[in-house]
N, C-alpha and C positions, 0 to 999 in steps of 0.2 A: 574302508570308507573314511576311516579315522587321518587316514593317513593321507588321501588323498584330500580332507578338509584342510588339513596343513599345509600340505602347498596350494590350493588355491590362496587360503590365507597368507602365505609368504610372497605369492605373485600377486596381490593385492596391494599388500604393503609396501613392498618396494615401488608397485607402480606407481601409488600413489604420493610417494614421497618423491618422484623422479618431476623438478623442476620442468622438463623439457615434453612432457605426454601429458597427456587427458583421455583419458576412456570417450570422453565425447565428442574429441575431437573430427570425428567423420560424421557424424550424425548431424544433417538436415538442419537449422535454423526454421519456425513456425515464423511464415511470414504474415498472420494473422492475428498477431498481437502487438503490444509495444511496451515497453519499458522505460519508465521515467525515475529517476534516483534525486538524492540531495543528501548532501554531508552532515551533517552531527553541526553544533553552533551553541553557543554562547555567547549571550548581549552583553557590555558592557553597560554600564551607566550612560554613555552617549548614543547608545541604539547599535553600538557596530558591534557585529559579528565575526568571532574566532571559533575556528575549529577545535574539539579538544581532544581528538584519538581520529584513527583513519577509519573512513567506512568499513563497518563489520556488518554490513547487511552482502548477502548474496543470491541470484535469482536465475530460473532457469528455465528454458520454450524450447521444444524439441519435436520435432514430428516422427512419428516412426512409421514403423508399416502398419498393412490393414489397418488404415483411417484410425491409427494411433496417436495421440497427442498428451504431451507430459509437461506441466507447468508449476512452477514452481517459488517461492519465496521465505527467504531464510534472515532470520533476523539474530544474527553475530552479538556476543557479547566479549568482553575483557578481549576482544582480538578476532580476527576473521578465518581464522583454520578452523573452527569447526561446519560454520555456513559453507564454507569452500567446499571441505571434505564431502559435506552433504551431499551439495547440488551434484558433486559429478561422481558419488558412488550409488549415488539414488537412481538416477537418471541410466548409471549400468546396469542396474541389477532389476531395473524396470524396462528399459527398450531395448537389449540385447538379447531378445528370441523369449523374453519369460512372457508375453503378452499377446493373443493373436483374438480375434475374430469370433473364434470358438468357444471362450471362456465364458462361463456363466457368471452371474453377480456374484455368488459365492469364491469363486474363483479368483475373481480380480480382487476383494477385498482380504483374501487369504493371501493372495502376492503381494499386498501393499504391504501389510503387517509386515510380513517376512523380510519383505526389503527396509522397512527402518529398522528392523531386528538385526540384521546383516551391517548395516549402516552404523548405528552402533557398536555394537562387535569390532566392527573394522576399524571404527577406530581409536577404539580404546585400544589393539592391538597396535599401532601406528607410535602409541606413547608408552607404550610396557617397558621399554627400556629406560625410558626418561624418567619413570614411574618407580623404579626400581634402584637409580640414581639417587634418586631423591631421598627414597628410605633407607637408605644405607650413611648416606652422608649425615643422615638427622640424627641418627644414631649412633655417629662416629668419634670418639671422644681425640683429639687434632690439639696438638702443642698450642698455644700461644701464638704464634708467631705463623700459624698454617690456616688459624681459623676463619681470617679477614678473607682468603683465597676460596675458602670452603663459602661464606656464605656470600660471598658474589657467585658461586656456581651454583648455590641453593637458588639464588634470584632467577638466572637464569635458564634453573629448569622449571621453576613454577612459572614466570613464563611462558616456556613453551607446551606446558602440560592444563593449562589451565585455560577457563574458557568452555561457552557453549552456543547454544541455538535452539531457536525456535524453529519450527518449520511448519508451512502449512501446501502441501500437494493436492493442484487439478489434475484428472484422467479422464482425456474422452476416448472412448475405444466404441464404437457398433453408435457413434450418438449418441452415446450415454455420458454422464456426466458423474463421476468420484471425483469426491475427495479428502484425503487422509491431513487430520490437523494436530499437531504438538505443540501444543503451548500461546500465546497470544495474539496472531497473527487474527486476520478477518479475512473472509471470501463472501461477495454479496455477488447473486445473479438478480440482474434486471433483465424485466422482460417488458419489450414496447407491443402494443395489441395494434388493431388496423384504423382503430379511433381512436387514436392518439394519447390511449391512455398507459402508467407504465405501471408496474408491481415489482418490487424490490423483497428479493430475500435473503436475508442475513443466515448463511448457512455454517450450524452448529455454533457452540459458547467457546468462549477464550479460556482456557485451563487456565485460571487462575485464582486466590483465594476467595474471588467475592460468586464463584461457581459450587452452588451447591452439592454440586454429583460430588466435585471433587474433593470437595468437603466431608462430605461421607465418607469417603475412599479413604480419606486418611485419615477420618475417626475410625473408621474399622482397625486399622493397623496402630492406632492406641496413642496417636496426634492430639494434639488439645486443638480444632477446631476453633473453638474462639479465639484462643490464641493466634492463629494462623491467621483467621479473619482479618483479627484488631492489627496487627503486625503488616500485612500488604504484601510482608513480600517472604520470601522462602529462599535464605541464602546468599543474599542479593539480589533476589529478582523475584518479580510478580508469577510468575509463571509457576504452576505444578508441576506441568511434564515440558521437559527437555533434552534433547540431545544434547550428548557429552559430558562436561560440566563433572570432572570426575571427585570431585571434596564434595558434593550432593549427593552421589551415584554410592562412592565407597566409605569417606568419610561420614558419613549421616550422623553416625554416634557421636561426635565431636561436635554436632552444631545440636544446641540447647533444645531449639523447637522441636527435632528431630531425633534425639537422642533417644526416645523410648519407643520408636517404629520397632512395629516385630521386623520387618522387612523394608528392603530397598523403597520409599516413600516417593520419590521423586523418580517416574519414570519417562522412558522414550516411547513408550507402545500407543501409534495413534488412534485417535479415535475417528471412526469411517462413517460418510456419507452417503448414500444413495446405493444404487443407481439412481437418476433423475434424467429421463430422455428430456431431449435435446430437438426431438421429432417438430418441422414448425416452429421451432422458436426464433423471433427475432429478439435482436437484444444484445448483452456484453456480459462479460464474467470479469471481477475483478478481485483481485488479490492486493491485499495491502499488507504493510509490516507494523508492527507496534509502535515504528517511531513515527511515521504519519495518522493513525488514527487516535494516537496521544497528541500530539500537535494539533490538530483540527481541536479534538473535543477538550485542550487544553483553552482553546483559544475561543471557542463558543457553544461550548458546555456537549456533553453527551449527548443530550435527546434528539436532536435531528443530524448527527452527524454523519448517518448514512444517508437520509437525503442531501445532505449538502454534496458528499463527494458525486452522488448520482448526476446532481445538478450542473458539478461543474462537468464530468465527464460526456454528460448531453451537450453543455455548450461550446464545447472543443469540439468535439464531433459534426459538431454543424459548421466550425471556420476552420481546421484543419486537413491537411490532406494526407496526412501518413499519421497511421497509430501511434509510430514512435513520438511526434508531436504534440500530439493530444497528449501522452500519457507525462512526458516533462510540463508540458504547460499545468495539468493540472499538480504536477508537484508542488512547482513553482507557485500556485495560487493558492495552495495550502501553507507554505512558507511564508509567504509575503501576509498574508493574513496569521498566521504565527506572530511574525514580525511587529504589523500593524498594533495589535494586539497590547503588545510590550511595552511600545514609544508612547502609547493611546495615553498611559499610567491609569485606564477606567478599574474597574472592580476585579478582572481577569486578569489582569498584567503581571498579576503575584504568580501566577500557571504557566507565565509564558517567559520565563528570563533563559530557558534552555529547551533544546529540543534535539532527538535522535534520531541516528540515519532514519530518511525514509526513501523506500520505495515501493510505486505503484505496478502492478503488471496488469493490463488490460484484454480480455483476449473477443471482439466481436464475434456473437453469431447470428450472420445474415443480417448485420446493420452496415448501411452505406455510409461512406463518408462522407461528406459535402464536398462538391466541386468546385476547387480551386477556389472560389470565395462569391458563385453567382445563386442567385435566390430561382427559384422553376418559376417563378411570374415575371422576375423583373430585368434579370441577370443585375443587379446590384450587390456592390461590395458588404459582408454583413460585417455588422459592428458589434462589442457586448457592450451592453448597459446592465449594471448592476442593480435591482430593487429588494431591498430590504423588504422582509413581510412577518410577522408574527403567525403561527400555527396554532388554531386554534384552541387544540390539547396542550400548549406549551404555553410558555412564557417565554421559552428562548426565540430570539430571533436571526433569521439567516437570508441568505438572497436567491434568489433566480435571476439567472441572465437571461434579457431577453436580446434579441439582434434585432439591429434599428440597420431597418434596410436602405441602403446611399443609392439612388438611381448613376445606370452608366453614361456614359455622353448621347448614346442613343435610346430614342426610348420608342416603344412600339404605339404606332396608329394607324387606324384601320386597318392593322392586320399585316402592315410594313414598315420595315426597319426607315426612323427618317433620321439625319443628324441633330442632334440637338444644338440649338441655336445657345445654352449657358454653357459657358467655359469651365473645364474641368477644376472643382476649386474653389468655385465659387455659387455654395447652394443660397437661394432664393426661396421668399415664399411663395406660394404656389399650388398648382395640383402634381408638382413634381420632388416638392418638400423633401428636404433629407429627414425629416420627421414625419411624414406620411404612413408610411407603413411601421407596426412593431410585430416582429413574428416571435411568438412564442418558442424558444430550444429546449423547452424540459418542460415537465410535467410531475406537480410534487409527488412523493408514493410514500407511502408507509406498510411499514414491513408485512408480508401475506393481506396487502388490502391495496386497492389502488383509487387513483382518483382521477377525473380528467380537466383538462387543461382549462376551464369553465369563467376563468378571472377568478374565482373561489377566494385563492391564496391572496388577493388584494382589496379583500371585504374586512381582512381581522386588523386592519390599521388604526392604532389608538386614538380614543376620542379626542384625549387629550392633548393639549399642542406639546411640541417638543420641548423642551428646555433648554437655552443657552450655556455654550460652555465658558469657561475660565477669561476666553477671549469678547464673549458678547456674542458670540456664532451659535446659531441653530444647524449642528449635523444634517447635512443633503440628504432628502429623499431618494433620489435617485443619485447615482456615481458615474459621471459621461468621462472618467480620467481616462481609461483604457480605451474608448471611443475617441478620446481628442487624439491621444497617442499616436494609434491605425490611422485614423484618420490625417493628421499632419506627415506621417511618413511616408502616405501614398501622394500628397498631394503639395510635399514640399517646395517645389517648384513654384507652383503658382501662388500658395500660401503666403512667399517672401515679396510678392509684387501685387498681393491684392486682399493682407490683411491675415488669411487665412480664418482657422473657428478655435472656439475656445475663449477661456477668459479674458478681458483684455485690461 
């Protein structure tokens, strides 16, 4: 048995270092999700953004057999081999026959362990050589004249040996819904009801040191606790448990916080969720990475930041037509609010000079997309309009888009299609108003509670008037910028011969 773990292990290893294969390569793409990324950034003084290291997030949608599905999000640090390694030894040692139909909840939560167990293993085997380099040379005592050689080879295997990941894995298999989480990542399922109301649940805590359990966990193994706390981070990073990351893993005794663990402190073993059927549910599952849900609540504080992303995610869903769409747009509208943020120079700006890969994965279940861009009353183009609202439990405040519905050139009476006598281009007022109708796309929720769509969210508006800024400007109520946008891009034609909308 011994013996045949060593060569699977050597057939592992090589394959995985072989440029040119991937274990997952044949396996199915989930075309019920999407995927939206953004690069790592750094503002200057003048608002402009530089990248400062290559994306080291990695992520992964696989369908397998028996109504199998494997999702995935890995959040790279000091370099992208560990997230890499993850998503495609994970995804082997999870949809290559260990998974079927037949498994009980016990079952599937003892193969997920085992597979980040395996996961790790593999790849610390992948760097033992490199590992083994490194101590030899540290240890080497090298002329004069050999040592400048020596420690440019020292750089470049700590390099290639260093580095880790987060990861947090979805499992649907029978409808059910697992999933295995290491380190800071977030997964929240929304679920929409048939009266328009939604329920958002933040599923399991982020390993990290302001997580009580985990705090315990390493007071038991003889941590200072507060220390950890007051400190934030363990090693370089917020995170408890991580894959890879071998000066955490082996080194422990050498890092001060760490040094009087009876035991390895900082591990890979995730912690498991559910089952949680999936039976009837409409709604979406999403997966985010630490460098997006630090950006949002870098840029408008923690307390509703899972409703915010819900918010946006509802109102993509209602103007987009492919997941993959939705799920960059709302990157990108977590970025640009990042950004806003910065340039504003208000009370936040100090949280917002840097931000890290993020990426979103989104995966629907039994939520329609909206088509192509018509409303079920009107067939009108929808727009978003942004409204700021204060919650009433908070003090932070955030937006809901709602869609401001643009009637088409034709519009319905008595029951039949008649042309419209306004030129496309040019809205009027009216009972055909490009302001007539406001259809609500979200619905706020608060975590295991929900709420419905009632105008509620637009009662908590300060009595008080606004205040002027630096310029003599009272801040908009509402934000029609990304409505002028859609709106002049459909209609630029007629806009350049009749004025068009927007400010003038």
């Amino acid at each position: 048995m011994q013996r045949f773990s060593s060569n699977m292990a050597a057939q592992r290893r090589n394959f995985m270092q072989s440029p040119h294969q991937s274990w997952t390569d044949d396996l199915p793409l989930c075309q019920m999700c999407g995927v939206g990324t953004a690069p790592n950034c750094v503002y200057g003084s003048d608002g402009k953004s530089t990248q400062s290291h290559p994306n080291e997030d990695g992520h992964l949608r696989f369908r397998g057999e028996d109504g199998c599905f494997l999702y995935g999000v890995f959040n790279g640090y000091d370099g992208s081999r560990v997230a890499s390694f993850a998503s495609q030894c994970l995804t082997a040692e999870l949809l290559l026959g260990q998974l079927n139909s037949s498994h009980t909840d016990n079952d599937v939560r003892r193969i997920l362990t085992q597979a980040f167990d395996v996961v790790e293993k593999s790849y610390f085997e992948t760097i033992d050589d490199a590992l083994a380099e490194k101590a030899h040379l540290s240890n080497y005592l090298l002329p004069h004249n050999e040592s400048q050689k020596v420690q440019e080879r020292l750089k470049e295997l700590e390099q290639e040996v260093s580095g880790g990941a987060t990861a947090v894995v979805a499992l649907i298999l029978n409808n059910k819904l697992y999933i295995a989480n290491v380190g800071t990542n977030r997964v929240l399922l929304c679920k929409s009801s048939s009266d328009g109301q939604n329920q958002v649940l933040q599923i399991g805590r982020p390993h990290s040191t302001d997580n009580e359990d985990e705090l315990q966990r390493l007071a038991a193994l003889g941590v200072d606790s507060a220390r950890a706390r007051q400190a934030g981070q363990i090693a370089g990073q917020s995170s408890t448990r991580r894959l890879g990351d071998y000066r955490a893993k082996f080194n422990y005794n050498e890092i001060d916080l760490l040094s009087v663990a009876k035991t390895r402190p900082i591990i890979a073993e995730p912690e498991i969720h559910g089952s949680l059927s999936l039976d009837g549910v409409t709604g979406f599952l999403l997966l985010m990475s630490e460098g997006l849900i630090n950006a949002l609540e870098s840029a408008h504080g923690p307390e509703q930041a899972n409703q915010e992303i819900v918010a946006m995610v509802a109102a993509e869903l209602a103007q987009q037509t492919s997941l993959e769409a939705v799920s960059q747009s709302v990157v990108e509208r977590v970025k640009r609010l990042h950004h806003d943020v910065y340039v504003s120079g208000r009370q936040r700006a100090t949280y917002c000079s840097r931000h890290e890969d993020m990426t979103l994965l989104i995966r629907t279940l039994n939520y329609p997309l909206a088509d192509a861009a018509l409303t079920p009353t009107q067939g009108g183009r929808i727009y978003p309009v942004s409204v700021p609202y204060s919650n009433s439990q908070s003090t932070s405040k955030t937006s809901v888009t709602l869609s401001l519905v643009m009637p088409s050139q034709s519009t319905l009476t008595n029951g039949t299609n008649t042309a419209s006598t306004l030129e496309e281009g040019t809205p009027t007022p009216g009972s055909q108003s490009p302001t007539a109708t406001l259809q609500s796309t979200n619905t706020q929720t608060q975590s295991s509670s929900s709420s419905s769509g009632d105008g509620s969210l637009f009662r908590q508006r300060g009595s008080q008037a606004a205040q002027p800024d630096e310029t003599g400007r009272v801040p908009p109520y509402v934000d029609f910028t990304q409505f002028y946008r859609l709106w002049g891009g459909d209609h630029s034609d007629s806009q350049s011969t009749q004025g068009g909308l927007g400010p003038q």
